[in-house]
Biopython code that builds the backbone (N, CA, C, O; Angstrom):
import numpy as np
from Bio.PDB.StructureBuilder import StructureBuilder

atoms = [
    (1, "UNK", "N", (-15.201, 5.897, -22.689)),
    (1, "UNK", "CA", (-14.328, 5.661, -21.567)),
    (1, "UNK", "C", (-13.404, 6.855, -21.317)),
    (1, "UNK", "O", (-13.295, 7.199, -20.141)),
    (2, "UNK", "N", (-12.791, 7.469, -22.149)),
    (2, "UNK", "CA", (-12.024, 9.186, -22.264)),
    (2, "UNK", "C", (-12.737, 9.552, -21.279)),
    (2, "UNK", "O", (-12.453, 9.690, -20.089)),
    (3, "UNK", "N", (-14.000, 9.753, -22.035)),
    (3, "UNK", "CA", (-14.966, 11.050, -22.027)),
    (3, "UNK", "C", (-15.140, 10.793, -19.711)),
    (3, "UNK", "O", (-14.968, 11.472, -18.699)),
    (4, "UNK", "N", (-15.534, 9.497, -20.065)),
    (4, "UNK", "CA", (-15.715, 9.355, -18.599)),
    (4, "UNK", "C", (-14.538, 9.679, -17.758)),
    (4, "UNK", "O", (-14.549, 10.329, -16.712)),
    (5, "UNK", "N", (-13.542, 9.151, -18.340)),
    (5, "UNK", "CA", (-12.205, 9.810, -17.258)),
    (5, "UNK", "C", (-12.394, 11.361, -16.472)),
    (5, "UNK", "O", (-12.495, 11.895, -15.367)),
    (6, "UNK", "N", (-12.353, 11.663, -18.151)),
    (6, "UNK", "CA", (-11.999, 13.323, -18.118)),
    (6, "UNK", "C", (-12.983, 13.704, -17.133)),
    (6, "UNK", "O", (-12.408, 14.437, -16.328)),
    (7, "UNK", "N", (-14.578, 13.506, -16.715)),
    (7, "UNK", "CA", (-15.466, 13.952, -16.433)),
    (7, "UNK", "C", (-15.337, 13.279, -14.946)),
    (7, "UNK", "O", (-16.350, 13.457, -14.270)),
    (8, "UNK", "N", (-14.349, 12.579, -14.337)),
    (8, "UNK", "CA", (-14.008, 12.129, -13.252)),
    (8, "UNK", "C", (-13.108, 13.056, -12.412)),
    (8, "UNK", "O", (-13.166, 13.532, -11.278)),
    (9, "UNK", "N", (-12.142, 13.115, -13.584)),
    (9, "UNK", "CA", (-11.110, 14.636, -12.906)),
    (9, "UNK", "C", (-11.691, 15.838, -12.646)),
    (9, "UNK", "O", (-11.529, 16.654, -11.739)),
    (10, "UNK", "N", (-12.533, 15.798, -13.788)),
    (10, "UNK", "CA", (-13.250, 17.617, -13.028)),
    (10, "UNK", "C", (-14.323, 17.234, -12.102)),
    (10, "UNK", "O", (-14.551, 18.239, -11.428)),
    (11, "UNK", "N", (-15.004, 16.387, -11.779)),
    (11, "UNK", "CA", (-15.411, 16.332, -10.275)),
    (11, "UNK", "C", (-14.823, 15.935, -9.301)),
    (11, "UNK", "O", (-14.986, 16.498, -8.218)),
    (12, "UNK", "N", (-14.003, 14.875, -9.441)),
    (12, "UNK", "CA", (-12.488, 15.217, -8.299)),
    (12, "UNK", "C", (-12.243, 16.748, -8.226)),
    (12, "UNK", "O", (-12.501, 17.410, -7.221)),
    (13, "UNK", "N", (-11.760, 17.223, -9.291)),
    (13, "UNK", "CA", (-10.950, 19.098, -8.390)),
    (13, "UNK", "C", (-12.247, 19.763, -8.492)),
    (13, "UNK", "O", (-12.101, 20.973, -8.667)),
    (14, "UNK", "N", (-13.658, 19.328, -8.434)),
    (14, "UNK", "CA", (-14.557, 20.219, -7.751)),
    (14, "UNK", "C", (-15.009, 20.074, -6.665)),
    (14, "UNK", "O", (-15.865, 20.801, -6.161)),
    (15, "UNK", "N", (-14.350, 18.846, -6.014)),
    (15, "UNK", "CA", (-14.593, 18.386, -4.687)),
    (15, "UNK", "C", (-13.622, 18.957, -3.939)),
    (15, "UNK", "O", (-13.712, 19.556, -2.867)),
    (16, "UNK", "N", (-12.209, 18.582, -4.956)),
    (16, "UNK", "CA", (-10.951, 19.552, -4.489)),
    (16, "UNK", "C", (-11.176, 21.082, -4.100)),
    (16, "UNK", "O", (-11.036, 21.507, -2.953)),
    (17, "UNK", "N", (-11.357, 21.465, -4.644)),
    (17, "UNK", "CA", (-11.692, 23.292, -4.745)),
    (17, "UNK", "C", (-12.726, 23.343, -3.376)),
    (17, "UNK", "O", (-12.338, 23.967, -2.388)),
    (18, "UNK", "N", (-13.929, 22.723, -3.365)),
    (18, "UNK", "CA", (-14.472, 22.501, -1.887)),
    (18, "UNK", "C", (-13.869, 22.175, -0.849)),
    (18, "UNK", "O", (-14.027, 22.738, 0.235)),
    (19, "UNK", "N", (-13.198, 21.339, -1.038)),
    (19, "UNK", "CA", (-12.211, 21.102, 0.550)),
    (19, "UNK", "C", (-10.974, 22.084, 0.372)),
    (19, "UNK", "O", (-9.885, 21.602, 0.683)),
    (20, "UNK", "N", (-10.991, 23.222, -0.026)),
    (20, "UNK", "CA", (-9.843, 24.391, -0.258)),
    (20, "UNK", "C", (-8.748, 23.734, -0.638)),
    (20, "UNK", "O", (-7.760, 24.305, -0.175)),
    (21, "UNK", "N", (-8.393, 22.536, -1.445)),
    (21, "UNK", "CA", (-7.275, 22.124, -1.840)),
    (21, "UNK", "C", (-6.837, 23.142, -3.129)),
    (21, "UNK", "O", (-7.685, 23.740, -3.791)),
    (22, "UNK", "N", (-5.311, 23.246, -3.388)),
    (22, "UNK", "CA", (-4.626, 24.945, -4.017)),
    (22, "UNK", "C", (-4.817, 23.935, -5.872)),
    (22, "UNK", "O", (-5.631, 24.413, -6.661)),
    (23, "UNK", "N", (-4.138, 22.850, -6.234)),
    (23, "UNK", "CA", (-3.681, 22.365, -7.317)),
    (23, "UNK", "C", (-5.016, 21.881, -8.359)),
    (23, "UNK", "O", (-4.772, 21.363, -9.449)),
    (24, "UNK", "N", (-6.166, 22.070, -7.979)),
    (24, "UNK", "CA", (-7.357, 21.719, -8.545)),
    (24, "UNK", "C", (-7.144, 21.942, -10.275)),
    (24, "UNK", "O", (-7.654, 21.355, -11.230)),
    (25, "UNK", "N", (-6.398, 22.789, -10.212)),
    (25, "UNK", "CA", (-6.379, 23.653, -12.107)),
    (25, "UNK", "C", (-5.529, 22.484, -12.791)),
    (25, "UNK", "O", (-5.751, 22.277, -13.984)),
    (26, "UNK", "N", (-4.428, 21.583, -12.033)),
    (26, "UNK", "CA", (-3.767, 20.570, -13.143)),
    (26, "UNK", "C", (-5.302, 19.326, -13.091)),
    (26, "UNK", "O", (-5.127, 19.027, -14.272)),
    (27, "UNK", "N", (-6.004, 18.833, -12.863)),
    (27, "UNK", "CA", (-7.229, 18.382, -13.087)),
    (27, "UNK", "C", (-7.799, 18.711, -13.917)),
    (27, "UNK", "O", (-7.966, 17.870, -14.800)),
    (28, "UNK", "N", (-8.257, 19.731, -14.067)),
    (28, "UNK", "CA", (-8.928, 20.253, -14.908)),
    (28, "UNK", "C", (-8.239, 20.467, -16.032)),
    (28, "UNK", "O", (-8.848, 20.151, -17.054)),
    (29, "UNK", "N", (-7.156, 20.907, -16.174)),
    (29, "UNK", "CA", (-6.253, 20.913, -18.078)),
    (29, "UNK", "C", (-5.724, 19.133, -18.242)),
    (29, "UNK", "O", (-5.314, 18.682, -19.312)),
    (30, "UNK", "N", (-5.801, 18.600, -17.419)),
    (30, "UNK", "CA", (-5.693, 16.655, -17.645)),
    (30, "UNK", "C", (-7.437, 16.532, -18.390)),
    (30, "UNK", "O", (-7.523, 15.865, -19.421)),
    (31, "UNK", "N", (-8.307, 16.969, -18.010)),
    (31, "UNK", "CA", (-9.693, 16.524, -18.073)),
    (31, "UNK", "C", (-9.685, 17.425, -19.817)),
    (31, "UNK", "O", (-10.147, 16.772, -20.753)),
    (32, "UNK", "N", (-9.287, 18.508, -20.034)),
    (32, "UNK", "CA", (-9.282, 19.392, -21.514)),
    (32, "UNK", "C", (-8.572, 18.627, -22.527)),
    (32, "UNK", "O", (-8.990, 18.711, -23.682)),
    (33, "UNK", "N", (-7.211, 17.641, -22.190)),
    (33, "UNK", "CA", (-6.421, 17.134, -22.649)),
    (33, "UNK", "C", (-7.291, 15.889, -23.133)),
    (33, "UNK", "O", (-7.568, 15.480, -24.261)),
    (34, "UNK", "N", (-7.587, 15.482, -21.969)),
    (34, "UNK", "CA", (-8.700, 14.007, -22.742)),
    (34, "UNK", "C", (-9.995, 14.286, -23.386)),
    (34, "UNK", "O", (-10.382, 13.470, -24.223)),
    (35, "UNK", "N", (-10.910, 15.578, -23.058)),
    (35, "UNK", "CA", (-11.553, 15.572, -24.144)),
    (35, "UNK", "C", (-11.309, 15.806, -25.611)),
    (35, "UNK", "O", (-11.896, 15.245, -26.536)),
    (36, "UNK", "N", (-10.336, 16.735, -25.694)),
    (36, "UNK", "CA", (-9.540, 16.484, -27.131)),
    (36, "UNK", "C", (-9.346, 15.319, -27.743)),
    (36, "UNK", "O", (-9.773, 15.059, -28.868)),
    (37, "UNK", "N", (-8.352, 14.169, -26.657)),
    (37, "UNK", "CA", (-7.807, 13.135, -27.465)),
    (37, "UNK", "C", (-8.986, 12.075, -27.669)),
    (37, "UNK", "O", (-8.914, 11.179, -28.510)),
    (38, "UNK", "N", (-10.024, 12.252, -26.859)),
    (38, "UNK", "CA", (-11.625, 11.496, -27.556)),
    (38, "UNK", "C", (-12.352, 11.934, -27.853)),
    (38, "UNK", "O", (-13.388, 11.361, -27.514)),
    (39, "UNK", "N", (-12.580, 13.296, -28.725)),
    (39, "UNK", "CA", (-12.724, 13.808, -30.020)),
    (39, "UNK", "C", (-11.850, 13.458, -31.176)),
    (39, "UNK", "O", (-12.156, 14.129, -32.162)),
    (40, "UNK", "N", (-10.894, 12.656, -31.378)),
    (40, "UNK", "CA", (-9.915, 12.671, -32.452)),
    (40, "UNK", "C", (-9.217, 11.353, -32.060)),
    (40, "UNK", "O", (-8.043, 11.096, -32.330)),
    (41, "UNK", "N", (-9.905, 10.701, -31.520)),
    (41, "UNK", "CA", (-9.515, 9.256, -30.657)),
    (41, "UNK", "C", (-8.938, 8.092, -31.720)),
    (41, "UNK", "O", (-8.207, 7.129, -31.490)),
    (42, "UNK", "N", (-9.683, 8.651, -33.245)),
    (42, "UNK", "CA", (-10.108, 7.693, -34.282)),
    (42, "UNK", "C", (-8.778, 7.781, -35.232)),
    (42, "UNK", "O", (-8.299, 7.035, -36.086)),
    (43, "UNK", "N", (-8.350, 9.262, -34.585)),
    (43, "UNK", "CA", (-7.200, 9.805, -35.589)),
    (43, "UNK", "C", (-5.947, 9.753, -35.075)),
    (43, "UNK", "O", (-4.806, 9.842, -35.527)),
    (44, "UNK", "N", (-6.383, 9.609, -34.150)),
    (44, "UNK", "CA", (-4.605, 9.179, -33.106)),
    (44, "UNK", "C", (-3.725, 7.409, -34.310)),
    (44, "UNK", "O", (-4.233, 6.505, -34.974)),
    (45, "UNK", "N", (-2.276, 7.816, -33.951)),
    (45, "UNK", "CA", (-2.116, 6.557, -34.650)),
    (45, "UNK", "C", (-2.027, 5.711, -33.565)),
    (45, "UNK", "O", (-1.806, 6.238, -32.474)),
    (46, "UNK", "N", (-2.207, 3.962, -33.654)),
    (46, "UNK", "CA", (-2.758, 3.190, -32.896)),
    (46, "UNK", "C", (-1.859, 2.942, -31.380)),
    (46, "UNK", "O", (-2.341, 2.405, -30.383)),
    (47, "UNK", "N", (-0.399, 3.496, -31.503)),
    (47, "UNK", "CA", (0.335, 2.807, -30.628)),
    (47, "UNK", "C", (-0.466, 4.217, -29.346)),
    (47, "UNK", "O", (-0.760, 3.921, -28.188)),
    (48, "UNK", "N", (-0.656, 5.565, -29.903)),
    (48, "UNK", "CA", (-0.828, 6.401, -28.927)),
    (48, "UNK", "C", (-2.560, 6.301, -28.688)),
    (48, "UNK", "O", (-3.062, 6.841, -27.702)),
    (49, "UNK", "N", (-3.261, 5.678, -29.532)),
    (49, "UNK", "CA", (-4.728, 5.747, -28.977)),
    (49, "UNK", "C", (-4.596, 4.390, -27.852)),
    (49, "UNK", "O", (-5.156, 4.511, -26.763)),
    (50, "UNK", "N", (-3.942, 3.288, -28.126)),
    (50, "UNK", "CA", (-3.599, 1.943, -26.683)),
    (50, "UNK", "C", (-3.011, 3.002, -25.569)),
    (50, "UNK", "O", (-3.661, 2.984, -24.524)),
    (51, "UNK", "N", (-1.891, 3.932, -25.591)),
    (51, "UNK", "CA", (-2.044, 4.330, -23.884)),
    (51, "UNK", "C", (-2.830, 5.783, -23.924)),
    (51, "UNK", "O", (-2.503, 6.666, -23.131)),
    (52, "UNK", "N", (-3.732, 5.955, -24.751)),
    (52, "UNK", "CA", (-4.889, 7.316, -24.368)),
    (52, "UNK", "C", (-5.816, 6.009, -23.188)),
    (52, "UNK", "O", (-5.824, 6.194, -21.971)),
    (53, "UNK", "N", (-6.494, 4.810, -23.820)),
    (53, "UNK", "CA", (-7.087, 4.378, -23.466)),
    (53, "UNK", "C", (-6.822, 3.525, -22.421)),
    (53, "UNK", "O", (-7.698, 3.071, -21.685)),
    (54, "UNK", "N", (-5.423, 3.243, -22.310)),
    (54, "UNK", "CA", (-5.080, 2.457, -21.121)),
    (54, "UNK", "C", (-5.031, 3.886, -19.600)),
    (54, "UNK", "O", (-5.166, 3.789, -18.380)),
    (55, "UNK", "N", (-4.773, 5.062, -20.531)),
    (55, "UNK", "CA", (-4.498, 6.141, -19.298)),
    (55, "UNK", "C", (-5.934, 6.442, -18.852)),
    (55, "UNK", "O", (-6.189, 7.059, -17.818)),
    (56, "UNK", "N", (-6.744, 6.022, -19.600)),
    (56, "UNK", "CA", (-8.273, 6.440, -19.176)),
    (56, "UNK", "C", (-8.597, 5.839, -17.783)),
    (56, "UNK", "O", (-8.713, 6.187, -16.608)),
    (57, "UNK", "N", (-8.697, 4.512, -18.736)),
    (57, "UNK", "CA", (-8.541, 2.584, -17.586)),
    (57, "UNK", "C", (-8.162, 3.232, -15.997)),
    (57, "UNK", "O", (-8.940, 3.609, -15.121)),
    (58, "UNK", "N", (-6.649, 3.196, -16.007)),
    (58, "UNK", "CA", (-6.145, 3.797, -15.034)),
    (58, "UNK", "C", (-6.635, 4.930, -14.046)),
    (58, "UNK", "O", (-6.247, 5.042, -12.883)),
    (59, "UNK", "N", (-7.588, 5.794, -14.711)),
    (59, "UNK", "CA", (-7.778, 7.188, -13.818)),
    (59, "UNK", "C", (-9.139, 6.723, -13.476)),
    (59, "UNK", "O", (-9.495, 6.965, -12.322)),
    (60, "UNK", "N", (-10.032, 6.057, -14.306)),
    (60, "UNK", "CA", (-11.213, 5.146, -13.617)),
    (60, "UNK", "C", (-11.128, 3.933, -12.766)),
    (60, "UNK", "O", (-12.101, 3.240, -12.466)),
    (61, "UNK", "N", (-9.523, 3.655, -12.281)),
    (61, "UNK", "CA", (-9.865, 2.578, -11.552)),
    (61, "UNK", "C", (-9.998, 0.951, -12.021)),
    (61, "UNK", "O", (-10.125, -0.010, -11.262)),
    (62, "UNK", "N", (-9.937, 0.937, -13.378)),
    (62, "UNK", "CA", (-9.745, -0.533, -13.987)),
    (62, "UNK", "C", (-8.615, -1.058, -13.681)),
    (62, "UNK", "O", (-7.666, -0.346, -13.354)),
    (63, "UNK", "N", (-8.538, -2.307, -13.733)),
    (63, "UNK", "CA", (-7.221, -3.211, -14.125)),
    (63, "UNK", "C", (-7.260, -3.189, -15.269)),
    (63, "UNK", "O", (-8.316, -3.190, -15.901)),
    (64, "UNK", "N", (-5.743, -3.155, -15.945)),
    (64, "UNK", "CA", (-5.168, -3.301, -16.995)),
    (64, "UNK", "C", (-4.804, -4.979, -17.470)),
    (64, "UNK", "O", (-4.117, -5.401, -16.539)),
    (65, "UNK", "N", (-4.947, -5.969, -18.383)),
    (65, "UNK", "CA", (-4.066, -6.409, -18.195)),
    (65, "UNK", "C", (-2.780, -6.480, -18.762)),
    (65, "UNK", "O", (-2.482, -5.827, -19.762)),
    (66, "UNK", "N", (-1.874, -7.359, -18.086)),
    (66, "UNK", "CA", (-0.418, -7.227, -18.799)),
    (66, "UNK", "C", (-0.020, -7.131, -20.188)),
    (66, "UNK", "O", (1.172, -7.037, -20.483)),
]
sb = StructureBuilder()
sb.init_structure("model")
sb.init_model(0)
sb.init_chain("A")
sb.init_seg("    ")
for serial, (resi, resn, name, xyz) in enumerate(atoms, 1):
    if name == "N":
        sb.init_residue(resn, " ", resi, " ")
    sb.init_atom(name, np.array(xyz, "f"), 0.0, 1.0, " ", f" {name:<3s}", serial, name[0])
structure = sb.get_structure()
């Protein structure tokens, strides 16, 4: 689910970069940031791997629940 985020943002700012939008590069270091933290997802302690994975949720479009 990371992995998919991350791989959402960099085709968002490659769609970005096609429609000449300027900010495409914070996309892409958000998308570097999450492949890191799901490479090491296992090693995070638990309170910060619940919002790695709730921030994933979020950038794919899930509901959370409360």
């Amino acid at each position: 689910m990371i992995e998919q985020a991350a791989a959402e943002l960099r085709s968002g700012a490659i769609r970005a970069g096609y429609a000449g939008e300027e900010h495409k590069h914070v996309a892409f270091a958000l998308a570097m940031v999450l492949d890191e933290l799901a490479r090491h997802v296992r090693d995070l302690r638990p309170e910060v791997r619940v919002q790695v994975v709730c921030g994933a949720r979020m950038l794919l479009g899930e509901t959370i629940p409360p």
